[in-house]
C-alpha positions as a Python dict, from the first residue, in 0.01 Angstrom:
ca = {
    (1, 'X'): (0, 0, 0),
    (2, 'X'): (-29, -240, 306),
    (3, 'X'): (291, -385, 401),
    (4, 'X'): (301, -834, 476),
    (5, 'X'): (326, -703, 824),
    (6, 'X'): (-35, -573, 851),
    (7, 'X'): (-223, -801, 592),
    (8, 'X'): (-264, -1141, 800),
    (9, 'X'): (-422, -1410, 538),
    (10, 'X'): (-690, -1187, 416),
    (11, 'X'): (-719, -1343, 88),
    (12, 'X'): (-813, -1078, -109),
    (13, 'X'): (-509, -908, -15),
    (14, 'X'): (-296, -1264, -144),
    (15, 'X'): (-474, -1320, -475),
    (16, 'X'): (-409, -891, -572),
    (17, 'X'): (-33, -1018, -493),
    (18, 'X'): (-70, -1294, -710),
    (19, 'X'): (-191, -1120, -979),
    (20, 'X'): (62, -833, -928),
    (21, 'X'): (375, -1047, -956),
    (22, 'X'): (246, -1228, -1226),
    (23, 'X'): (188, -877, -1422),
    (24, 'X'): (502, -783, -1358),
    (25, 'X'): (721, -1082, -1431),
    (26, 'X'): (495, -1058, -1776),
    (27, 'X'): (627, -693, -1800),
    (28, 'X'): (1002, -809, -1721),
    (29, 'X'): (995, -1092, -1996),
    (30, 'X'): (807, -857, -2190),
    (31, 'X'): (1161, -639, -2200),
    (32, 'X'): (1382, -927, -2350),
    (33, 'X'): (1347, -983, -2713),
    (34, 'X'): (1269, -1227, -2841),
    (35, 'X'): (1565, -1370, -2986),
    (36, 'X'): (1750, -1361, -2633),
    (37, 'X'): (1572, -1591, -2463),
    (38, 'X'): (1845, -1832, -2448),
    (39, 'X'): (2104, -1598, -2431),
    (40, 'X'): (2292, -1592, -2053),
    (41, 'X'): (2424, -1278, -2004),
    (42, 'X'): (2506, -1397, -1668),
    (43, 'X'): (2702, -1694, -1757),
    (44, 'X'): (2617, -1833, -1366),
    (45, 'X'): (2261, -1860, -1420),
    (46, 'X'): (2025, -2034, -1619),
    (47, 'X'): (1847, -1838, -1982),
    (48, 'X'): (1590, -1623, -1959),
    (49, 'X'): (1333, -1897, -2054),
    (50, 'X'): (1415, -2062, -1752),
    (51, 'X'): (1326, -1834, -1482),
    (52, 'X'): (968, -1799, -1748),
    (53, 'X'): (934, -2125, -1649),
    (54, 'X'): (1071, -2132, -1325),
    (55, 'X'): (861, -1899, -1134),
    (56, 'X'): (498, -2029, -1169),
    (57, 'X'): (623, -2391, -1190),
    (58, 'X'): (758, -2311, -847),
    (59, 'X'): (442, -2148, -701),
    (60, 'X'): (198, -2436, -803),
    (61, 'X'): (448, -2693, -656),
    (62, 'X'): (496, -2555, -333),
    (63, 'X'): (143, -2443, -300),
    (64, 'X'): (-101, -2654, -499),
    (65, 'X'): (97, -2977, -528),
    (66, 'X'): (307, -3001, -209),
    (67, 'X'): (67, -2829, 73),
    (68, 'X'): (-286, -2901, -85),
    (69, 'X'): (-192, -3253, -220),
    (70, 'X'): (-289, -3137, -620),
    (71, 'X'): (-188, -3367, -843),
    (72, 'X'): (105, -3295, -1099),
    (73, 'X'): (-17, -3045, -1400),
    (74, 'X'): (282, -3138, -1640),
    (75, 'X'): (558, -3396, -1430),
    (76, 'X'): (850, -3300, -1699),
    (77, 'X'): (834, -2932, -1697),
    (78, 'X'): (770, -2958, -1337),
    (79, 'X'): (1113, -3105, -1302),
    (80, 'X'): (1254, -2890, -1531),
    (81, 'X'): (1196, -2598, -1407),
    (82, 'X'): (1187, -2657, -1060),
    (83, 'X'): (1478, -2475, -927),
    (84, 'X'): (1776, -2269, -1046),
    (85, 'X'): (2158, -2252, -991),
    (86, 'X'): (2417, -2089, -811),
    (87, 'X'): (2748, -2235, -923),
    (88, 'X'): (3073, -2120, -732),
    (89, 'X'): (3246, -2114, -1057),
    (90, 'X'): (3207, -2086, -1452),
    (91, 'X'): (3269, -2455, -1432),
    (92, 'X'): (2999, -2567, -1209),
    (93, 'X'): (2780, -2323, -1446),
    (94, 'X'): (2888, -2566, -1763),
    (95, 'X'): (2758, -2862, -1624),
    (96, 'X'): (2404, -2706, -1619),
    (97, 'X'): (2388, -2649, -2011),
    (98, 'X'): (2112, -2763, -2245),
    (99, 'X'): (2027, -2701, -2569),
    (100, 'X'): (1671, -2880, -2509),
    (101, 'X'): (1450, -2605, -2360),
    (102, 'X'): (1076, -2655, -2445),
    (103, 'X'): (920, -2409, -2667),
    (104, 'X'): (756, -2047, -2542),
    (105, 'X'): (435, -2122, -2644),
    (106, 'X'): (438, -2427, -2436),
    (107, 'X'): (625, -2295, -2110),
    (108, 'X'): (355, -2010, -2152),
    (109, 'X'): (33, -2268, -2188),
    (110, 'X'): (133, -2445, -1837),
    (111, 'X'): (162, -2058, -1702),
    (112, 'X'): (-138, -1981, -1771),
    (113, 'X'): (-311, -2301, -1622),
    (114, 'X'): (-98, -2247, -1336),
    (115, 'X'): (-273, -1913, -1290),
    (116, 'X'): (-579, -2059, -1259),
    (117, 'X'): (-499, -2325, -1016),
    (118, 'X'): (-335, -2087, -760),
    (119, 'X'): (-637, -1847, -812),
    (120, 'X'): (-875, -2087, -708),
    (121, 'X'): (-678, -2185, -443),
    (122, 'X'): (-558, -1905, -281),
    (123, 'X'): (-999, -1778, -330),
    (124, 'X'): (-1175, -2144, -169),
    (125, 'X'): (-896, -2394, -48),
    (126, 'X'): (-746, -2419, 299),
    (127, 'X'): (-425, -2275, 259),
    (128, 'X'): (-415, -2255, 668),
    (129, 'X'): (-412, -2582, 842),
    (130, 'X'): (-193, -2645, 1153),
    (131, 'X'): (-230, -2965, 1112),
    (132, 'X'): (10, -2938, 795),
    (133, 'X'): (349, -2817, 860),
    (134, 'X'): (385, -2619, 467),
    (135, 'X'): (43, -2496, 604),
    (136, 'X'): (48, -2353, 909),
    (137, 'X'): (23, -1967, 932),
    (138, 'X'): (-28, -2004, 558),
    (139, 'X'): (352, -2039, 484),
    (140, 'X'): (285, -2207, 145),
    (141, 'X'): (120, -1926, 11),
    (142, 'X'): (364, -1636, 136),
    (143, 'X'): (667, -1844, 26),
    (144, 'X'): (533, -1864, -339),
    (145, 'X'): (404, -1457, -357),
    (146, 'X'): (807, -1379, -192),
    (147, 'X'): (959, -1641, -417),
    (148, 'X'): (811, -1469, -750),
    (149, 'X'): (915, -1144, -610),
    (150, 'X'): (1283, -1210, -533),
    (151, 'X'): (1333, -1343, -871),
    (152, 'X'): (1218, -1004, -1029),
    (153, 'X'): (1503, -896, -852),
    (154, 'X'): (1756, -1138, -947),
    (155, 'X'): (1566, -1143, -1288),
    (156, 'X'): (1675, -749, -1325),
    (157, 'X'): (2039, -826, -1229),
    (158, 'X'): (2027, -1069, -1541),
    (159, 'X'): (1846, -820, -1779),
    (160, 'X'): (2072, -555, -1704),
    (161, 'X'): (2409, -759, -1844),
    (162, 'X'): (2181, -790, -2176),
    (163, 'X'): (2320, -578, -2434),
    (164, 'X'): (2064, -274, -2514),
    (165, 'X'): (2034, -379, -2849),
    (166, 'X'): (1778, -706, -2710),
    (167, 'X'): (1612, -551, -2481),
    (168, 'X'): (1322, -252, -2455),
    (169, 'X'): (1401, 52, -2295),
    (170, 'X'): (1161, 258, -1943),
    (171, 'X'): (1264, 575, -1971),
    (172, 'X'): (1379, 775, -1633),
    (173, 'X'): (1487, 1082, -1503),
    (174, 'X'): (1828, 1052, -1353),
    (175, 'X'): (1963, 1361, -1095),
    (176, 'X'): (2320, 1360, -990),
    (177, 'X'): (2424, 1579, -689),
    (178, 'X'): (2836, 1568, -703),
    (179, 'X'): (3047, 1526, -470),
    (180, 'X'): (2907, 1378, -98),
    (181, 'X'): (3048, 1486, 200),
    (182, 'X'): (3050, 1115, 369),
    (183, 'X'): (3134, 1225, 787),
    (184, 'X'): (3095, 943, 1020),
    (185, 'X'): (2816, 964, 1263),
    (186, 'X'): (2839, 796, 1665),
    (187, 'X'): (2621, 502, 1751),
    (188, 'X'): (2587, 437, 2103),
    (189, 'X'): (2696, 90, 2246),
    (190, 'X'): (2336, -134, 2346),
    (191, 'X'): (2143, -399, 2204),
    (192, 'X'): (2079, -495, 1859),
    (193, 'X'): (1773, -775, 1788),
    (194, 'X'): (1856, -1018, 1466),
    (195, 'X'): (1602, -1208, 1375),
    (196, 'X'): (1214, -1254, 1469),
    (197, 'X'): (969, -1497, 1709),
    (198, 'X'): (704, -1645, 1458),
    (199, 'X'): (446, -1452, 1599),
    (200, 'X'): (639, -1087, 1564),
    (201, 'X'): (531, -1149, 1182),
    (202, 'X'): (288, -1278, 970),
    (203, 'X'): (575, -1503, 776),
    (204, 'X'): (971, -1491, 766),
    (205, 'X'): (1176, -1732, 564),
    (206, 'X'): (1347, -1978, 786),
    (207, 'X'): (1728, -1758, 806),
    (208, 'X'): (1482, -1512, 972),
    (209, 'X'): (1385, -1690, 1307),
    (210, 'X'): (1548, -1773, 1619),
    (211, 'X'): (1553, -1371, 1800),
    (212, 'X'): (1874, -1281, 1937),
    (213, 'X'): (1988, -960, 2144),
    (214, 'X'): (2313, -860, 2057),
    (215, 'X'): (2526, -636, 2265),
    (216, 'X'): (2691, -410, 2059),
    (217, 'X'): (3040, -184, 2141),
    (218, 'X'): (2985, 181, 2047),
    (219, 'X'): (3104, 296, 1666),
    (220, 'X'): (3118, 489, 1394),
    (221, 'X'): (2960, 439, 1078),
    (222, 'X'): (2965, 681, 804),
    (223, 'X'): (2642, 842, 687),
    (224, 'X'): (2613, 809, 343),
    (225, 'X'): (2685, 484, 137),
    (226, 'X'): (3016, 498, -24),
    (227, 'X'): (2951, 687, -359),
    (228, 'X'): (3102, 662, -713),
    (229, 'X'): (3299, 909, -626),
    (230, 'X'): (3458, 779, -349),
    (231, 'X'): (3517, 506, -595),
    (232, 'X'): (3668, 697, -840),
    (233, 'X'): (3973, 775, -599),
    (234, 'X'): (4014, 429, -504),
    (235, 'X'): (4016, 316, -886),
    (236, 'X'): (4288, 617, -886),
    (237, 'X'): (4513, 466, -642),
    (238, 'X'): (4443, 126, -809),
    (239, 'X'): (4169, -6, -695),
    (240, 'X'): (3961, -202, -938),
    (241, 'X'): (3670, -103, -1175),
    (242, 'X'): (3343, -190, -1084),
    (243, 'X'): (3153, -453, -1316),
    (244, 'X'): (2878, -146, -1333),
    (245, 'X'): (3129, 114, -1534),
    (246, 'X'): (3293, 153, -1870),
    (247, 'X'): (3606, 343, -1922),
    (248, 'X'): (3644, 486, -2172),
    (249, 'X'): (3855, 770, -2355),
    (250, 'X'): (4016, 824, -2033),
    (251, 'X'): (3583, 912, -1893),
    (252, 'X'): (3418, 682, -1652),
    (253, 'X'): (3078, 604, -1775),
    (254, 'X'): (2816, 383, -1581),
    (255, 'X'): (2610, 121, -1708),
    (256, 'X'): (2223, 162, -1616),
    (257, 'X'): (1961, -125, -1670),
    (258, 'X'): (1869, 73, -1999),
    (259, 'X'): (2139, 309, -2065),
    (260, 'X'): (2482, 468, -2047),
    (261, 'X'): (2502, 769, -1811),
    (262, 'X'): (2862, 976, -1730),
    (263, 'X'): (2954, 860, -1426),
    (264, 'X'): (2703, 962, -1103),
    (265, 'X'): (2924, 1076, -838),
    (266, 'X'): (2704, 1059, -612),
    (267, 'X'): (2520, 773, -653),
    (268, 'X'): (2627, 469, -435),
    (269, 'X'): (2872, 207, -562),
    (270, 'X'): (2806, -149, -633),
    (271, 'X'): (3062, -398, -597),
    (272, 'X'): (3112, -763, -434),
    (273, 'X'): (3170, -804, -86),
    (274, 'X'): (3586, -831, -173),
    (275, 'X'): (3580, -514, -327),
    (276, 'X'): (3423, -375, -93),
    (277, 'X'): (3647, -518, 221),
    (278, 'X'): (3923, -422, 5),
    (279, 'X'): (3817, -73, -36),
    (280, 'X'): (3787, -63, 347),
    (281, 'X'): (4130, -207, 416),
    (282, 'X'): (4249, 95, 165),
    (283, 'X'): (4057, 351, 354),
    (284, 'X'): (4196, 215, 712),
    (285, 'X'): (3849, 89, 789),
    (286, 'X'): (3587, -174, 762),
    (287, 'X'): (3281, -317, 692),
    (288, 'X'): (2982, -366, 953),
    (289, 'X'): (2921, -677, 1084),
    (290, 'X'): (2523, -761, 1053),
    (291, 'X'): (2419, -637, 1432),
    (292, 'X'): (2613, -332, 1390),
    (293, 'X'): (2350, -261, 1085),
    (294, 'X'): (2069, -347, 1289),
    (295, 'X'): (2235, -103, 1587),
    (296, 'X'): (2228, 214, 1303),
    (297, 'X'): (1912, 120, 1125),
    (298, 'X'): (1689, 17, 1392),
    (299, 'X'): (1824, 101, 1722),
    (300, 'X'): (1737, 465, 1889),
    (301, 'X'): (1920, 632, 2230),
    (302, 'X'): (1747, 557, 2495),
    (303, 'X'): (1729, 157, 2442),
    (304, 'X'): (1448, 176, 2184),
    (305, 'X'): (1400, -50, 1837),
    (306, 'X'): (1205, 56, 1569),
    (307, 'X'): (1056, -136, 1266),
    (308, 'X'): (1248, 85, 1002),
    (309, 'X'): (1519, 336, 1044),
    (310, 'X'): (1268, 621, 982),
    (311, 'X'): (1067, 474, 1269),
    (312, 'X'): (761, 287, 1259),
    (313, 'X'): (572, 408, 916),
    (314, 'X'): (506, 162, 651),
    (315, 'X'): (742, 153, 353),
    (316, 'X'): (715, 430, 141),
    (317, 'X'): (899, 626, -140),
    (318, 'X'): (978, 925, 64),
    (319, 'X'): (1191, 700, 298),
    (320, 'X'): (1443, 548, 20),
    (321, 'X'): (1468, 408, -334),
    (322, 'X'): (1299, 33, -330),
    (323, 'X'): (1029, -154, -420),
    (324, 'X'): (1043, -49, -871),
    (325, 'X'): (1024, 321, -787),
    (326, 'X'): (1320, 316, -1016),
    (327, 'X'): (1480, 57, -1203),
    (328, 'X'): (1871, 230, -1122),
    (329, 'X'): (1981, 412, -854),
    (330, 'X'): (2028, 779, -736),
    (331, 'X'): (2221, 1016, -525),
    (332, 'X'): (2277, 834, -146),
    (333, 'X'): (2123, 1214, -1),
    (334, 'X'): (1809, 1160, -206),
    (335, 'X'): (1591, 1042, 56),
    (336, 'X'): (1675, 1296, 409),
    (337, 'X'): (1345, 1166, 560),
    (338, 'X'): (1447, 762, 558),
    (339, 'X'): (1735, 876, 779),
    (340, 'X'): (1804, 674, 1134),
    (341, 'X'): (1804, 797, 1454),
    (342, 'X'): (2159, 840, 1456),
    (343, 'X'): (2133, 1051, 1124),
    (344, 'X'): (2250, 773, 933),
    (345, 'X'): (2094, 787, 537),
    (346, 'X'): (1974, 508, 294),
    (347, 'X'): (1992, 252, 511),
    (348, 'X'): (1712, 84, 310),
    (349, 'X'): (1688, 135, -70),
    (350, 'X'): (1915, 200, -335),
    (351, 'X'): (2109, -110, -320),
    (352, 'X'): (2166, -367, -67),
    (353, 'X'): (2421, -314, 233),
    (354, 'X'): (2702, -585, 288),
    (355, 'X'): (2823, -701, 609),
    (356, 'X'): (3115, -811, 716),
    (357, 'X'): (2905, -1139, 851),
    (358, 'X'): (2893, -1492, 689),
    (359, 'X'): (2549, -1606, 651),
    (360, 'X'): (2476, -1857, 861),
    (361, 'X'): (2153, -1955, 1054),
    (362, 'X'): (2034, -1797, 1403),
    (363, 'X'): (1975, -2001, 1720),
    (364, 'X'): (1717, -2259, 1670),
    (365, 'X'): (1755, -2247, 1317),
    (366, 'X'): (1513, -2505, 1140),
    (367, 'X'): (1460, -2571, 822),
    (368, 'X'): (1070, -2421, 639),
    (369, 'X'): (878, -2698, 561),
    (370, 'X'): (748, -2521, 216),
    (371, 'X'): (1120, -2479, 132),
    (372, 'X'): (1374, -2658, 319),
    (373, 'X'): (1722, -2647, 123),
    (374, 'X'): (1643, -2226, 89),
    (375, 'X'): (1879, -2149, 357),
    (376, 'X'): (2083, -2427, 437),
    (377, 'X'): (2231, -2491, 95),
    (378, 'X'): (2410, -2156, 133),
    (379, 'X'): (2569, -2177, 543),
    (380, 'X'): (2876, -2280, 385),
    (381, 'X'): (3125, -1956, 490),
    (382, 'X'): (3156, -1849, 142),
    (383, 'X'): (2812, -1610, 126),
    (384, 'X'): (2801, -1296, 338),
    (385, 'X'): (2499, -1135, 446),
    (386, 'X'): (2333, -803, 295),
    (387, 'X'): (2069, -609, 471),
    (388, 'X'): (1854, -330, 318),
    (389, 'X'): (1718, -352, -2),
    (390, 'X'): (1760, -276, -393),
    (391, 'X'): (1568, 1, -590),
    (392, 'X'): (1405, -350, -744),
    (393, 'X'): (1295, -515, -393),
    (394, 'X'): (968, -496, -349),
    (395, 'X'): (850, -360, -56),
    (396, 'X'): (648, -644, 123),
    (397, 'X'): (1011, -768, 160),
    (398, 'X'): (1162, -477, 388),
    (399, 'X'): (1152, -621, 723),
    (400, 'X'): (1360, -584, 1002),
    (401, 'X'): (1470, -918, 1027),
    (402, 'X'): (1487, -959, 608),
    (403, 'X'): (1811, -1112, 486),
    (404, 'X'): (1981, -1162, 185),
    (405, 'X'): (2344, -1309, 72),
    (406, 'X'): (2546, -1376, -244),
    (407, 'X'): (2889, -1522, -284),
    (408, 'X'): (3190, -1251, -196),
    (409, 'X'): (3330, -1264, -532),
    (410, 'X'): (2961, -1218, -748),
    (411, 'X'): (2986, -900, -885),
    (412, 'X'): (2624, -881, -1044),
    (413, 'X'): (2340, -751, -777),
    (414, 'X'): (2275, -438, -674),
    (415, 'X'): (2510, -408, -342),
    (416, 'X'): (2655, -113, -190),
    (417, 'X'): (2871, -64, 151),
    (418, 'X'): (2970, 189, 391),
    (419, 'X'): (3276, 180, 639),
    (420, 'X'): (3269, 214, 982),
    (421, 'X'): (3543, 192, 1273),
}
């Protein structure tokens, strides 16, 4: 498949990706039954039938209604579902309850004429026009296709609290290799580039721009992701149990999107950015800042960057677990050929990597004209940066200068860590 970095605005190539995320956020709904679309097994976000009505209300209004001047399809819903939450506390979720949410058949009605707007746009109107700032280098149009594709993501995370019993099963084949041998591998001291110029790539959400060179002290960062079994130790020694696991009858047991497995040892951990600093503190180490990531994924001796750690090849399953290849993860040594040049595995895939960074904007940060508050809502100290991706990230999302954040203390998403020193 052609990665956003080679497609340009061939549109074609933007009304397949359309049609694509729409498919699949029909297949993800399609897993909730019925009866649990109100439920909020995330108690910090909105019901299921919000994000149904959420993500093509927020296509048309950033495309059709806000760049190409289309009038309003349905000005209530539009409100409604316009955008979602993230409350800092159970608290600030209460004061977005409702009782009042519009019926299926309805939310699905204005989907569906949605559709049918953005088709026809994205086929005959001018969804480039420098003359219009959401317009230029067809931002509009790449904001909506990424927007619907994050929230499959963050949609997952939701699904997967759902108790089995209200929701359909995929069936998968899950391989656990043991015990990891975790050694540390060198990375030489030199430059690490955060960020992108506009014209490195075809779009970037505004957190992306503003390229900066980073010099960057030698370390050592271990090779593998820290594992469930590295875990297990620290739960041992008191450490605490990981949102993802059940204990019971003195047996760890992990909690897939669809079932229960025993424990993979060597699959990597997810945990919040605490945990995981508090792991580190335990194991007389820490957590990567963001340029020492981009130093071990991207960086090669010699002074060279490359576009991925595996070097300059287009996403692909042999190089790491992303982009719904999977739906949970597996062993951290499943994927030798994604390595880095320093020998450093699973850099990208299998669950995002946190830093040790607060997200905050890069030099020259501006606000995107499609989407303004995206970035800035959240440079308030208390969201740290994750590079990487998820097995659920799809893959026209795995960029270098790609980055995500979540609150320290939100235990939900599909995050893993390694230590280095």
């Amino acid at each position: 498949m052609t990665t956003t970095a080679t497609v340009g605005l061939d549109r074609a190539y933007l009304l397949d990706w359309y049609r694509r995320n729409r498919e699949r956020s029909a297949n993800l709904f399609a897993l909730i039954d019925e009866s649990a679309m109100h439920d909020r097994p995330i108690p910090l976000r909105h019901p299921f039938v919000f994000y149904e009505g959420h993500l093509p209300v927020f296509s048309y209004l950033i495309l059709n209604e806000r760049a190409l001047g289309e009038a309003p399809i349905d000005p209530a819903l539009e409100k409604l579902f316009e955008r979602g939450i993230d409350p800092s506390s159970l608290d600030a979720a209460r004061t977005h309850d409702r009782s009042d949410w519009p019926p299926r058949e309805r939310i699905e009605e204005l989907g569906h004429t949605i559709d049918e707007r953005i088709s026809r746009a994205l086929t005959t109107a001018k969804i480039v026009d420098d003359s219009v700032p959401r317009l230029v280098r067809g931002q509009a149009a790449y904001t909506m296709l990424e927007h619907e594709q994050m929230h499959h993501e963050t949609l997952l995370y939701i699904i997967h609290q759902l108790d089995a019993s209200k929701k359909g099963r995929i069936a998968q084949v899950h391989v656990d290799h043991g015990e990891i041998r975790n050694e540390m591998r060198d990375v030489d001291a030199g430059i690490a580039t955060l960020g992108a110029d506009p014209d490195e790539i075809p779009f970037g959400w505004d957190n992306e721009f503003g390229r900066m060179e980073v010099d960057v002290p030698a370390f050592s960062m271990q090779r593998f992701p820290v594992t469930n079994g590295d875990w297990l130790t620290f739960v041992a020694d008191g450490g605490p149990v990981p949102v993802f696991w059940n204990e019971r009858d003195g047996e760890m047991f992990l909690r897939g999107v669809f079932e229960e497995l025993p424990l993979p040892l060597s699959w990597p951990v997810w945990v919040t950015n605490q945990q995981a600093r508090a792991y580190a503190q335990w194991a007389g180490k820490r957590l990567p800042t963001e340029a020492e990531y981009h130093r071990a994924a991207f960086a090669a001796p010699g002074g060279i960057e490359r576009p991925y750690p595996w070097g300059a090849n287009a996403p692909h399953p042999m190089f790491g677990n992303f982009d719904f290849e999977r739906f949970d993860a597996e062993p951290v040594d499943a994927h030798p050929a994604g390595a880095s040049a320093w020998e450093i595995n699973d850099l990208i895939g299998n669950g995002w990597e946190w830093t040790s960074t607060p997200f905050g904007p890069l030099p020259g940060f501006e606000p995107m004209a499609s989407y303004p508050e995206y970035s800035a809502d959240f440079f308030d100290g208390r969201h740290y940066v994750m590079k990487g991706a998820s097995p659920v990230t799809a893959r026209e999302m795995i960029r270098r200068s790609f980055r995500n954040w979540f609150y320290d203390d939100y235990p939900y998403m599909y995050a893993k860590f390694r230590l280095v020193e």
